[in-house]
Structures are given as C-alpha cells and as structure tokens.
FIMARBA-264026 format. One record per residue: residue in one letter; z, y, x of N, C-alpha, C in turn. Coordinates in nm, 2 decimals. Atoms other than C-alpha are relative to their C-alpha. Layout:
<drenkol a, <Z, Y, X>, <Z, Y, X>, <Z, Y, X>>
...
This chain:
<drenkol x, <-0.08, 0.12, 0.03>, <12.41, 23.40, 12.90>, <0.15, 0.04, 0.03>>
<drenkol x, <-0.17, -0.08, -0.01>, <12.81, 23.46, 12.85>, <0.02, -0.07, 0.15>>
<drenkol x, <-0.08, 0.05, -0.11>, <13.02, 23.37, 13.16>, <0.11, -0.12, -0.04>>
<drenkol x, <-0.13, 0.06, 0.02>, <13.33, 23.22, 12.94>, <-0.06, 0.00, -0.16>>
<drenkol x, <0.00, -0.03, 0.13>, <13.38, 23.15, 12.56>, <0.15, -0.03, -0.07>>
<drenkol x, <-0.13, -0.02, 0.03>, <13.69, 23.13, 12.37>, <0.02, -0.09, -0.16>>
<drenkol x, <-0.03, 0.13, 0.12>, <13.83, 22.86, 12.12>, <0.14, 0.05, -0.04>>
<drenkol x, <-0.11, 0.00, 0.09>, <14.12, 22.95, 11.88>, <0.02, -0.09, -0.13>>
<drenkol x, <-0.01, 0.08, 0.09>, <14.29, 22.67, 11.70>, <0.16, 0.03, -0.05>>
<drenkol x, <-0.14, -0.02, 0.04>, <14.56, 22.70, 11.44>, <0.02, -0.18, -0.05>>
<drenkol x, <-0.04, 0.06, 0.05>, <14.74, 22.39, 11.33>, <0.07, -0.05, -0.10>>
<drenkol x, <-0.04, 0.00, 0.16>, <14.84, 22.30, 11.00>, <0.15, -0.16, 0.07>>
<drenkol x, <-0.11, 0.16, -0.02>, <15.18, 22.02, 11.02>, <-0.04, -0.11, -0.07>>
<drenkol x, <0.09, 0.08, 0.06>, <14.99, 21.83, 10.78>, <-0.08, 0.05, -0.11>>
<drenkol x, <0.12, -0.06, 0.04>, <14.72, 21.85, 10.53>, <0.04, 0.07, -0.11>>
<drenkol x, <-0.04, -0.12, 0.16>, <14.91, 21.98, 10.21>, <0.08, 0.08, 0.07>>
<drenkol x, <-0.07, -0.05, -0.03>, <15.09, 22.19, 10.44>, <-0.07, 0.19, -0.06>>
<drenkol x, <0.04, -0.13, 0.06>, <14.84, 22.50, 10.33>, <0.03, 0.04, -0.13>>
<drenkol x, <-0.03, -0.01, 0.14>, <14.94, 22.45, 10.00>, <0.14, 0.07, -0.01>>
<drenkol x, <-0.16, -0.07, -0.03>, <15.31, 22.54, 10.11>, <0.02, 0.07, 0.11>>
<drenkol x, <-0.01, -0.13, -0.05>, <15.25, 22.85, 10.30>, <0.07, 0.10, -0.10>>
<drenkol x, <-0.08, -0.10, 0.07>, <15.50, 23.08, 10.16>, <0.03, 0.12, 0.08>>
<drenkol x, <0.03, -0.14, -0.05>, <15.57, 23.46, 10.24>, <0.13, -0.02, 0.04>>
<drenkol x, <-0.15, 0.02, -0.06>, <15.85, 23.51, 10.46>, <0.08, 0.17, 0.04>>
<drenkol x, <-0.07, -0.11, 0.04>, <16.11, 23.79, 10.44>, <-0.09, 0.11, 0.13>>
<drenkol x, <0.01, -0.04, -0.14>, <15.99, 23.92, 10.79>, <-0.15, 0.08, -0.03>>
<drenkol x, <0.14, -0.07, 0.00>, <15.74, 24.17, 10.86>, <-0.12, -0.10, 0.13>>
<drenkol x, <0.13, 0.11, -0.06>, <15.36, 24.04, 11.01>, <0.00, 0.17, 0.15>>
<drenkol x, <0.01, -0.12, -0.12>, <15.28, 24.26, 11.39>, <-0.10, 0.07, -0.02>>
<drenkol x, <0.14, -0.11, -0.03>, <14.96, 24.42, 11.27>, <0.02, 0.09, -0.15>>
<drenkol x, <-0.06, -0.08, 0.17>, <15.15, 24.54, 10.87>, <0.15, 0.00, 0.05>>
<drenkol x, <-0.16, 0.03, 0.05>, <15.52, 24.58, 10.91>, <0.07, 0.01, -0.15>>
<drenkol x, <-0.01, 0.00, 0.19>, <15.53, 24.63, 10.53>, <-0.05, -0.10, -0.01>>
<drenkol x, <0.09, 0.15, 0.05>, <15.35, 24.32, 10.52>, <0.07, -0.12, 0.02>>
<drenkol x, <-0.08, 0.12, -0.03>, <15.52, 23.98, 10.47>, <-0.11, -0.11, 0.06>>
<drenkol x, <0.04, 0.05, 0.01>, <15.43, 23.72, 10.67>, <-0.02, -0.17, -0.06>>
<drenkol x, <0.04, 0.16, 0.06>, <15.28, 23.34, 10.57>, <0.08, -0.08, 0.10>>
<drenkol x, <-0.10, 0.09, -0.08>, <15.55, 23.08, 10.71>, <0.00, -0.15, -0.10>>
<drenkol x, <0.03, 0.14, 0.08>, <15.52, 22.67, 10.60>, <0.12, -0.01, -0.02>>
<drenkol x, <-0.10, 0.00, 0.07>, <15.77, 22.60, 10.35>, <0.00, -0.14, 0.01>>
<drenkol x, <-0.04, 0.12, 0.00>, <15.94, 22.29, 10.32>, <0.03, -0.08, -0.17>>
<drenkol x, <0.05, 0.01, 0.15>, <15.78, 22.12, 9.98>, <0.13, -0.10, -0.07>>
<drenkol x, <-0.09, 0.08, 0.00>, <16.06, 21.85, 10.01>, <0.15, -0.02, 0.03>>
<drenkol x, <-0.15, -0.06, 0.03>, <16.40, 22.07, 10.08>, <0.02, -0.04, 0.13>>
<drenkol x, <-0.03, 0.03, -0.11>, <16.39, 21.95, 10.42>, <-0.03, 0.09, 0.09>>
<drenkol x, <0.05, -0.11, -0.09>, <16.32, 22.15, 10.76>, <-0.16, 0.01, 0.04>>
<drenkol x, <0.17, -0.03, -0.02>, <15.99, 22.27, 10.78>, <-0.05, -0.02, 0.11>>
<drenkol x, <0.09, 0.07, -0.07>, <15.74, 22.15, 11.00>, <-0.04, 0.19, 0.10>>
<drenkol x, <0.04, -0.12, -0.06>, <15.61, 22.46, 11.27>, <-0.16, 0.00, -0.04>>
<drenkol x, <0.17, -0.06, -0.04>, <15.23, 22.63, 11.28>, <-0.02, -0.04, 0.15>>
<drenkol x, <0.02, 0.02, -0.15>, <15.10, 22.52, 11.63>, <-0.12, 0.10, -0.03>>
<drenkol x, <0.08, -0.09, -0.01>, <14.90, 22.79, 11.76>, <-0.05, 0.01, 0.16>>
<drenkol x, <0.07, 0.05, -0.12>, <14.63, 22.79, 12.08>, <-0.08, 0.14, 0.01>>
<drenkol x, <0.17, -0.10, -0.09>, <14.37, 23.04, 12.27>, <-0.03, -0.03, 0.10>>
<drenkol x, <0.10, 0.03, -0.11>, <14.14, 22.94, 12.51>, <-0.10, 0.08, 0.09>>
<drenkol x, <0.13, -0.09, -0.09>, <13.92, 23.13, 12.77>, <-0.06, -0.15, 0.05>>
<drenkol x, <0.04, 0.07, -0.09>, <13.70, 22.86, 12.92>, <-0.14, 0.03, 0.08>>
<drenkol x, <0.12, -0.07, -0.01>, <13.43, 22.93, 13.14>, <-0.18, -0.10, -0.02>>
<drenkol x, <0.19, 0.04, 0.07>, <13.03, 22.85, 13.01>, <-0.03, -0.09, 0.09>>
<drenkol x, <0.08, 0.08, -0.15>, <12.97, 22.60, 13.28>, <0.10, -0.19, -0.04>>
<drenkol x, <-0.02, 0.11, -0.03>, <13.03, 22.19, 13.34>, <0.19, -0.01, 0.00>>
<drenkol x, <-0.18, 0.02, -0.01>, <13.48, 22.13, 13.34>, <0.01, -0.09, 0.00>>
<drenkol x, <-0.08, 0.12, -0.07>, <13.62, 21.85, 13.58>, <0.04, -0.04, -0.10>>
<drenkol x, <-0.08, 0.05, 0.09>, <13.76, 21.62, 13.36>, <0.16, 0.00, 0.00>>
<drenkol x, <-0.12, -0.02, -0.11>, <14.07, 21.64, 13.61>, <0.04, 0.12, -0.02>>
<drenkol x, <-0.08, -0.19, 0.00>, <14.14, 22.02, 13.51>, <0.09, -0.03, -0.15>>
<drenkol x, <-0.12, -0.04, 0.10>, <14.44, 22.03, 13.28>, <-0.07, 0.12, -0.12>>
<drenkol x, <0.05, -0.08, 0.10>, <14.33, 22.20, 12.95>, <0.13, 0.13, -0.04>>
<drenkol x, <-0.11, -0.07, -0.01>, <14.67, 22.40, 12.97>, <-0.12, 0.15, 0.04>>
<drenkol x, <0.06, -0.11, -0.12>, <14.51, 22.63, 13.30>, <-0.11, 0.06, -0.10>>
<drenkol x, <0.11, -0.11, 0.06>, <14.28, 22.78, 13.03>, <0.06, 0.06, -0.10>>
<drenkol x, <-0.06, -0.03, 0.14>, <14.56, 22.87, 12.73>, <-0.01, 0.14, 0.07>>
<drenkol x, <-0.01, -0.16, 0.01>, <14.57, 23.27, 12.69>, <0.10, 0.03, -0.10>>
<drenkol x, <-0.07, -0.04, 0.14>, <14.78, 23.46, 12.47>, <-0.12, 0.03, -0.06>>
<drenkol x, <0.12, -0.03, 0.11>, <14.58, 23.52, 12.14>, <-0.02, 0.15, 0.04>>
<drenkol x, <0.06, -0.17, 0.01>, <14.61, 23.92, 12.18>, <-0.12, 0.02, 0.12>>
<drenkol x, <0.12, 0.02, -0.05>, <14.40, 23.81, 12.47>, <-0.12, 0.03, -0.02>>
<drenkol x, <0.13, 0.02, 0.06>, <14.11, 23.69, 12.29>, <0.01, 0.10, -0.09>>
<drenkol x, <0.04, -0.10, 0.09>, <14.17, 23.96, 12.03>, <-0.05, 0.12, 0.08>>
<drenkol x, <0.02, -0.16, -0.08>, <14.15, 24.25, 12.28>, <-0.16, -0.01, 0.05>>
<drenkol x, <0.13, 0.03, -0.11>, <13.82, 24.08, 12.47>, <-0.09, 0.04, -0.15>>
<drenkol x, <0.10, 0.04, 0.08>, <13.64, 23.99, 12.15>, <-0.02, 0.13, -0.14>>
<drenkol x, <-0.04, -0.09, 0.13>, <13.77, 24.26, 11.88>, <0.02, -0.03, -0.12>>
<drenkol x, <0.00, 0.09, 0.12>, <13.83, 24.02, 11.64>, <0.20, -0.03, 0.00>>
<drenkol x, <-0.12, -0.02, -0.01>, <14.20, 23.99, 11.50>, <0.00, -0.13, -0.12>>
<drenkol x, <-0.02, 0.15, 0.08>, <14.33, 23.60, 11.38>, <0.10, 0.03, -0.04>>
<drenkol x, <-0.17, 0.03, 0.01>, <14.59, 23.50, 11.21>, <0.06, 0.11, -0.06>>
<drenkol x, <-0.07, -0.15, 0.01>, <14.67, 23.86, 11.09>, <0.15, -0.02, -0.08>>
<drenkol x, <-0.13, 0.00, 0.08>, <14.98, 23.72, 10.81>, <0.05, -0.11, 0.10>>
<drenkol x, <-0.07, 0.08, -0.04>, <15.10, 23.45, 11.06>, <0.08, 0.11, 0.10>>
<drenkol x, <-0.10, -0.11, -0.06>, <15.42, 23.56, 11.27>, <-0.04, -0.09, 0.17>>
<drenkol x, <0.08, 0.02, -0.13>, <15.32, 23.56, 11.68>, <0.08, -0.08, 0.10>>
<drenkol x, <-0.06, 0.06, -0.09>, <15.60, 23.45, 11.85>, <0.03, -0.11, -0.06>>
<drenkol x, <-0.08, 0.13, 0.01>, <15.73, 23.12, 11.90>, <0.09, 0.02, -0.02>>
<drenkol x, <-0.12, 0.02, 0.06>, <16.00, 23.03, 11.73>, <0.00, -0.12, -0.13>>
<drenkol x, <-0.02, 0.09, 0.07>, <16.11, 22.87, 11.43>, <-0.15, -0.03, -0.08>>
<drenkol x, <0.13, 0.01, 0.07>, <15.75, 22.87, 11.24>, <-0.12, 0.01, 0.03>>
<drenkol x, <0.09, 0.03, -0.07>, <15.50, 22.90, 11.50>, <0.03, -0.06, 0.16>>
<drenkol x, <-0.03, 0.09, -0.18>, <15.48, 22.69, 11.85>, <-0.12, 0.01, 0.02>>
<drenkol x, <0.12, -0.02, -0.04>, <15.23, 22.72, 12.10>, <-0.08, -0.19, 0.02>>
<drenkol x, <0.06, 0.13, 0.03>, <14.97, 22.43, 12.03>, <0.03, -0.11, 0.10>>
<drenkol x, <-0.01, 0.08, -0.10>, <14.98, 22.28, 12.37>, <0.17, -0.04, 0.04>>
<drenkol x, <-0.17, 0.06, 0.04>, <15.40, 22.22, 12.30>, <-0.02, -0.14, -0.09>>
<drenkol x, <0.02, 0.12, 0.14>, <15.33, 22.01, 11.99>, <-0.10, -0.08, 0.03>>
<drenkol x, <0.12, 0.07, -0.05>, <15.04, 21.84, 12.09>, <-0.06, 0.00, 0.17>>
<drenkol x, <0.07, 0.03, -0.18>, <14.86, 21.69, 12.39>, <-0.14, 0.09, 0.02>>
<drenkol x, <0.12, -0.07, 0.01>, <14.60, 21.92, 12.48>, <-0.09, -0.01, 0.15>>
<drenkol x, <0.04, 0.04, -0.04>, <14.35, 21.76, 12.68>, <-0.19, -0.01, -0.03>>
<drenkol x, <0.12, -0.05, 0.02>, <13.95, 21.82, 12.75>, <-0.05, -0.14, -0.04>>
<drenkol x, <0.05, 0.07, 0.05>, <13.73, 21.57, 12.58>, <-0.07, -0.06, 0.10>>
<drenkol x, <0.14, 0.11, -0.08>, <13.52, 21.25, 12.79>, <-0.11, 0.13, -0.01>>
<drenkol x, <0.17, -0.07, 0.00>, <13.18, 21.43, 12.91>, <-0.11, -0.05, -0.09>>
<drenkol x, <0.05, -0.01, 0.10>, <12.94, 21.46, 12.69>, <-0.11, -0.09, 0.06>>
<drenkol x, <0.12, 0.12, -0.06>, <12.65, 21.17, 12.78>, <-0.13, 0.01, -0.08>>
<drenkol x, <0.12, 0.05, 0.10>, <12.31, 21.21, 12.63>, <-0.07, -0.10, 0.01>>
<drenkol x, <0.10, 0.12, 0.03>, <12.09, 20.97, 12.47>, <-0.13, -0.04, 0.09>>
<drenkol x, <0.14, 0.01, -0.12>, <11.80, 21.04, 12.71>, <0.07, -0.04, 0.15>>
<drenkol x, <-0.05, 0.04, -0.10>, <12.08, 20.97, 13.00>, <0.03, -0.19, -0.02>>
<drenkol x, <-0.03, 0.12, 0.05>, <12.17, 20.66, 12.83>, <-0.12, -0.09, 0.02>>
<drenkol x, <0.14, 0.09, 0.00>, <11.78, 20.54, 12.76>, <-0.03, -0.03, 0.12>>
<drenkol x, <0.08, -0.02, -0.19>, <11.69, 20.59, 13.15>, <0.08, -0.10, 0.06>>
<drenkol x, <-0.12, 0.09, -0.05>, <12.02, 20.40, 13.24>, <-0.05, -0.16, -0.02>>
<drenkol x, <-0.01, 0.10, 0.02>, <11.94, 20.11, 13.04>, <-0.16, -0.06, 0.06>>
<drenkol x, <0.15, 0.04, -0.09>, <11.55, 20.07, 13.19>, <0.05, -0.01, 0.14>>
C-alpha cells in the first residue's frame, strides 16, 4: 500500500478559457524550440493567469485543522518521484500567465468523508 499520493491541478480562468490558449513567443523548459501555451485575452483585455498546484499527501486519515498549503510541492517534485511530466507546453514559473493555485484560490481540505453505514448506526 503507497505511503503518500499526489494530486496535480491545473486551473483554467474560466471555462472558454481553453479555447483561447495561444502560443507564446517564449520557449517551454522541457523544448526551448518549443513555444509555449499562454491564455489569451478573447476580449483585448488582460488575460486572466493558469493557476497551477502539486500535492504530496500522505495515504492515511488528514486533520481537518492541517492547512492544505503544508502539502503544496513544486511540480518537478511530483515529476521526478513519479516519472510522469505535466503540463509540458505550459510556462513553470510564476509570473504573468501562471500563478501557484493556492495564490488564486482558497485551498482547503474537504469535510470528512462520513459513510452511509456510519450514518445508518447513528440514526438507530
């Protein structure tokens, strides 16, 4: 049984924003000949960022009380553990077109999970 598992979330700024991914002059860190994908601005205004996330958490029960922060990683992280490589045309650092998820959003662990068979026993 693993010890830990690992959650990588990209965030889109909204839902037609995949539609207006456009190529950006800049090289990508795994092609430097390669342009990367950066969210264009469909309506001439300033474009919205990519929020970007990696998670180590470990395989077991998590306080509700633990800050979902204390588990971010950098992605090359989870690429180096797992051998798996995300995201390969998006650009890595923060800056103008990517931000780290837990910037832009609240990033907090979900209510405990309650099963039906805890619930049935409860209510007898």
């Amino acid at each position: 049984v693993p010890t830990h598992f690992f959650k990588v979330i990209l965030a889109l700024p909204s839902r037609s924003a995949q539609s207006t991914l456009t190529l950006s002059p800049s090289p990508t860190k795994t092609d430097p000949t390669n342009q990367a994908l950066v969210p264009a601005s469909s309506w001439g205004g300033p474009e919205k960022p990519i929020a970007l996330g990696a998670f180590v958490l470990p395989n077991q029960v998590i306080d509700e009380g633990i800050d979902l922060k204390s588990f971010e990683v950098p992605m090359e992280v989870v690429e180096r553990f797992s051998g798996l490589q995300f995201f390969q045309r998006l650009p890595r650092s923060s800056g103008k077109h990517v931000k780290p998820l837990c910037s832009t959003a609240k990033c907090q662990l979900p209510p405990p999970f309650q099963s039906k068979d805890k619930k049935i026993k409860e209510i007898k």
